[in-house]
N, C-alpha and C positions, 0 to 999 in steps of 0.2 A: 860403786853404784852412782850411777849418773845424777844431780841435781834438778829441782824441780824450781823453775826461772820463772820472775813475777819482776813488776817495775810496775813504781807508784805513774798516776796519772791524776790530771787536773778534775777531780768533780766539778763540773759546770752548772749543779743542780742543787749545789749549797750555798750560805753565806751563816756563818765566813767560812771563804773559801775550806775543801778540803782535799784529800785525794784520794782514790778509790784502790786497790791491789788489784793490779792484770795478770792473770795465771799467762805466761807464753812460752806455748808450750814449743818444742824444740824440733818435731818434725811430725806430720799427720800418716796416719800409719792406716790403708786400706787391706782390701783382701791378701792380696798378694803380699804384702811386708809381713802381715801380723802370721799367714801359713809360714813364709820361711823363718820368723822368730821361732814359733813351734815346732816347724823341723828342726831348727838350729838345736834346742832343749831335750828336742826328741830324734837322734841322727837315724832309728829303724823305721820313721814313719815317714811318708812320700809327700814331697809337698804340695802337688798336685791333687791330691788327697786329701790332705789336712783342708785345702782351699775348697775343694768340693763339699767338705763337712758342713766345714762355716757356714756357706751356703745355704745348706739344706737346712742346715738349724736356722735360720733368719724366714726361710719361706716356712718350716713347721711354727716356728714361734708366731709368724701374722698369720695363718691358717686357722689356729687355736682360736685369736683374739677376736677374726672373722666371725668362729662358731662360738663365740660370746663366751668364752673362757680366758681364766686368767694362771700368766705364766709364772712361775716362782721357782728360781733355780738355788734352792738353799746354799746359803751363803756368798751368793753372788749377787744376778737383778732378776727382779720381777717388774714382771710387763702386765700391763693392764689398759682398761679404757674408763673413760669419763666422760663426762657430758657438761658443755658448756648453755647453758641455756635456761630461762624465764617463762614462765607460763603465767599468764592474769588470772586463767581458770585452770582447774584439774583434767577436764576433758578439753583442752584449746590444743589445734592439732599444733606437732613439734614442726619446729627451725629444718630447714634443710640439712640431713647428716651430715654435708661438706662444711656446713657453719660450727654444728655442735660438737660435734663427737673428737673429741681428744684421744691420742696415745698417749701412753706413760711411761718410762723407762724409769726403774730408781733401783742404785745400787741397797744394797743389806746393810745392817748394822757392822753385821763383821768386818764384811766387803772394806766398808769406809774407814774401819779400825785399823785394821793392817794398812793399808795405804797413810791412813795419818799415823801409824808408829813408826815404819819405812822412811816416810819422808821425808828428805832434805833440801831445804830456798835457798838459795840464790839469789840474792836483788840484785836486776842491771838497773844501771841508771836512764834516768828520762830520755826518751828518745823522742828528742824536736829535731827536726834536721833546717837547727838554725840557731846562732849564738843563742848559750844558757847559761845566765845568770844568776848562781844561786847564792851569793851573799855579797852584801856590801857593809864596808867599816869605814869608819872614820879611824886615822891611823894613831891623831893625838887624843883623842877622848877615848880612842879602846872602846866604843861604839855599834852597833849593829845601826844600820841604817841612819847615819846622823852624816848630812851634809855640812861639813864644815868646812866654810871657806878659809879658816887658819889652817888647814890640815891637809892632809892626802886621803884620797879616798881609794881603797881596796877594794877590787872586783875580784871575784872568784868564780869556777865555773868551766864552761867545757865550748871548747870551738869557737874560742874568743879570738882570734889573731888576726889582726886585719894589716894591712900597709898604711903603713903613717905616714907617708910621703902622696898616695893615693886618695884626691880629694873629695869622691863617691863614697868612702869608706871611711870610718873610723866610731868614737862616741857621742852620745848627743843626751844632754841633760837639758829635761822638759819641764815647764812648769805646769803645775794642774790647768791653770787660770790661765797664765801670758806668758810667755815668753819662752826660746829656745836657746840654745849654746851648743855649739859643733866646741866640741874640746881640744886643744892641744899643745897643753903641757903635760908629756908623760915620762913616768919613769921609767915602765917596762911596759911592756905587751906581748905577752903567752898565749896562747890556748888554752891556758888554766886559769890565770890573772893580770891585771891589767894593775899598777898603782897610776893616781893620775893627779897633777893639783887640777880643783874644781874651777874653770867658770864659769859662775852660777849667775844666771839670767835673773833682773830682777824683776818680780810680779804686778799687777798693778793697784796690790795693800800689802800694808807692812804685816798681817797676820797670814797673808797668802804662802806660805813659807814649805807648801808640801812640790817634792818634785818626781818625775821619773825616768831611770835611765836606758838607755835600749845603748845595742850594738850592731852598726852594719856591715858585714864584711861579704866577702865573696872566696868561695872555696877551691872553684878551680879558672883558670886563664880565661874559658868563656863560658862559666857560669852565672847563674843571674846574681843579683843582690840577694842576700839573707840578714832581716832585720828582728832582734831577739832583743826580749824588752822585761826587765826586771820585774818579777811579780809585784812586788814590794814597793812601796813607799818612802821616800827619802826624806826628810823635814831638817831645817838649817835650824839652829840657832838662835832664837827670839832675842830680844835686847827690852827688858822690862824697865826703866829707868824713872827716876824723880817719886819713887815709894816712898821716902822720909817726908817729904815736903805735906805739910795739912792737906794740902787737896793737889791729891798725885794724879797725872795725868794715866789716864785708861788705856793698856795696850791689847789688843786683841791676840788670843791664841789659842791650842786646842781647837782650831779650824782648817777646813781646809783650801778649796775654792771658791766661795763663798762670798759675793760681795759685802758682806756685813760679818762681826765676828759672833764666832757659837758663844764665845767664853771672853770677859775680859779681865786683864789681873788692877784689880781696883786698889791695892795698897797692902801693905807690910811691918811688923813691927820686924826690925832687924837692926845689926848693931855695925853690918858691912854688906861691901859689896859682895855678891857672893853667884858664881856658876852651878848651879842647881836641875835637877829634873819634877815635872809635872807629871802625872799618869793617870791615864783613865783607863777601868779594867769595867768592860761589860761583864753583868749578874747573868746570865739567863735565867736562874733558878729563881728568883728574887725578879729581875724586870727590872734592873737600877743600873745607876751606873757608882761605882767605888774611885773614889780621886785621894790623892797622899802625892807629898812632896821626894824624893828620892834623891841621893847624894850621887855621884858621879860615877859610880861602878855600880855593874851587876852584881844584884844578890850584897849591896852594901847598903850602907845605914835609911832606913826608908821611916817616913810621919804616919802617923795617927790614919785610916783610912778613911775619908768622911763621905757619908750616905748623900746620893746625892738622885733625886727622884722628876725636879720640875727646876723652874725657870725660879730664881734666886738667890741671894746672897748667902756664898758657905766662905768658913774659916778653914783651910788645913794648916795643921800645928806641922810646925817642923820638925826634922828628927833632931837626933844626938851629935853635938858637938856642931850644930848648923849656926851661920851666924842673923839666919833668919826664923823667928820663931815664930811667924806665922803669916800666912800669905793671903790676903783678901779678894776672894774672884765673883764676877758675879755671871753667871751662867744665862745668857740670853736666848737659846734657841736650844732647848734639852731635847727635843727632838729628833732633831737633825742632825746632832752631837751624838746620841745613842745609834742614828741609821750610819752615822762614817765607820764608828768603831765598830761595828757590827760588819756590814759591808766592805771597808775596804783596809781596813785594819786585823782582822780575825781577831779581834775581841778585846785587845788591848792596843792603846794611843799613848805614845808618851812625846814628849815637848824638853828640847832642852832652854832652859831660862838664864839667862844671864841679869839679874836680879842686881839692880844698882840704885844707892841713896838718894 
């Protein structure tokens, strides 16, 4: 039995982002296909025949619905009509029938039972007909989406392969705010994945830290440019530094293009220097946003989460075995903070901090 094919697509109608399931279907079947299927099942019936049937029944079935009756073929569809239309009074004459009057086709209960017990998906993958990017790593933090200029950064993904000697072509890391970089120090480049060390363009604020990356290549001799651009978000590496000193100097993060920062880390008790993560996870349920400290792997040791609702000074405590036990931020713009992470984050923000005495 043949598979029933679907492939996720971009909802353009949400934030955060999401994606919708495309039923695609494998081939459109009219009179003619669907008589020789039937004859096929049935080799004493004529399919000239069978096709004349189909017919008839489609002109008896709108003949009925003409004479204000409704079609019900037990266990399969019933046909009926409807009325689209408002009246201000009871007696206000009706809409023109071509405005109001609906047809209805709906399969049965059963109908849709057997077909959802029968069937078997299939997911193809996203069909851009244009480099697609569906993950980047930072290669020394073991990272999802963490620009690190000490590291390599891994692309993955489909139709990636361009000519590295060809100067129309290749990668380009963007900053939100300013600045571009045409890349080219690589290690490989597939059609599946690219490793590459990063040069990373710098912004015109040390919090400006969010980037994006696209790929341009071209697929055949005189085809056009095809330029495919990371859904996703890239963010370097902050540098928090002078937290021990009485009055530690303010570093902006947790922002993104932004001429002034959302968030700044105002001070620490800590006992070293220490490479650490920040995270903000949008509430929807609640309307808040949730922030805690995170140690360097996923799913690894994570702080206290603290409620965090308006423009203010909050504490998150550190986790387990950190050598910072608590980090002082003060949140300037909770607003604008909750529409990134919502918007162009899908719900969660995180920051890596390099957290120094």
């Amino acid at each position: 039995m043949a598979t029933i094919q679907w492939r996720p697509e971009v909802n353009a109608l949400t934030t955060p982002q999401s994606y919708t399931v495309r039923y695609m279907p494998r081939d459109v079947l009219g009179y003619d296909e669907l008589a020789a299927e039937i004859a096929r099942d049935n080799p004493l019936w004529d399919e000239e025949m069978i096709k004349s049937i189909l017919l008839a029944r489609d002109r008896t079935v709108m003949k009925q619905l003409i004479n204000g009756n409704k079609v019900t073929l037990e266990d399969a569809f019933s046909y009926s009509l409807s009325f689209h239309a408002r009246l201000n009074e009871p007696d206000d004459p009706l809409p023109p029938v071509e405005d109001m009057l609906r047809v209805k086709v709906s399969a049965s209960r059963a109908f849709v039972r057997e077909v959802r017990k029968e069937a078997r998906l299939e997911r193809l993958p996203m069909n851009e007909k244009l480099p697609l990017i569906t993950s980047a790593e930072d290669t020394k933090f073991k990272l999802a989406n963490v620009l690190n200029p000490g590291g390599v950064l891994h692309l993955t993904g489909g139709k990636l392969f361009f000519d590295e000697e060809d100067p129309k072509y290749g990668c380009i890391i963007q900053g939100t705010r300013s600045g571009e970089t045409k890349q080219s120090t690589y290690g490989s480049v597939s059609n599946t994945e690219i490793l590459l060390v990063p040069d990373i363009p710098v912004q015109d604020d040390p919090w400006n830290n969010e980037y994006q990356v696209s790929i341009t290549t071209q697929y055949t001799e005189h085809g056009t440019s095809r330029t495919g651009t990371y859904r996703r978000r890239l963010r370097t590496p902050l540098t928090v530094s002078g937290l021990g000193n009485p009055e530690p100097p303010e570093t902006g993060i947790l922002t993104g293009n932004a001429a002034a920062p959302y968030v700044r880390a105002a001070g620490a008790t800590m006992t070293a220097d220490e490479t650490l993560r920040i995270q903000a996870v949008l509430d929807l349920r609640e309307d808040r946003l949730l922030l805690n400290l995170l140690d360097m792997k996923e799913e690894g040791a994570a702080g206290t989460e603290v409620i965090v609702t308006a423009d203010s000074d909050y504490s998150l405590p550190g986790f387990s075995n950190s050598a910072v036990s608590a980090l002082e931020i003060t949140v300037d713009n909770y607003a604008a903070l909750k529409d990134m992470i919502r918007n162009d984050y899908s719900g969660r923000l995180v920051d890596v901090l390099e957290v120094k005495v």
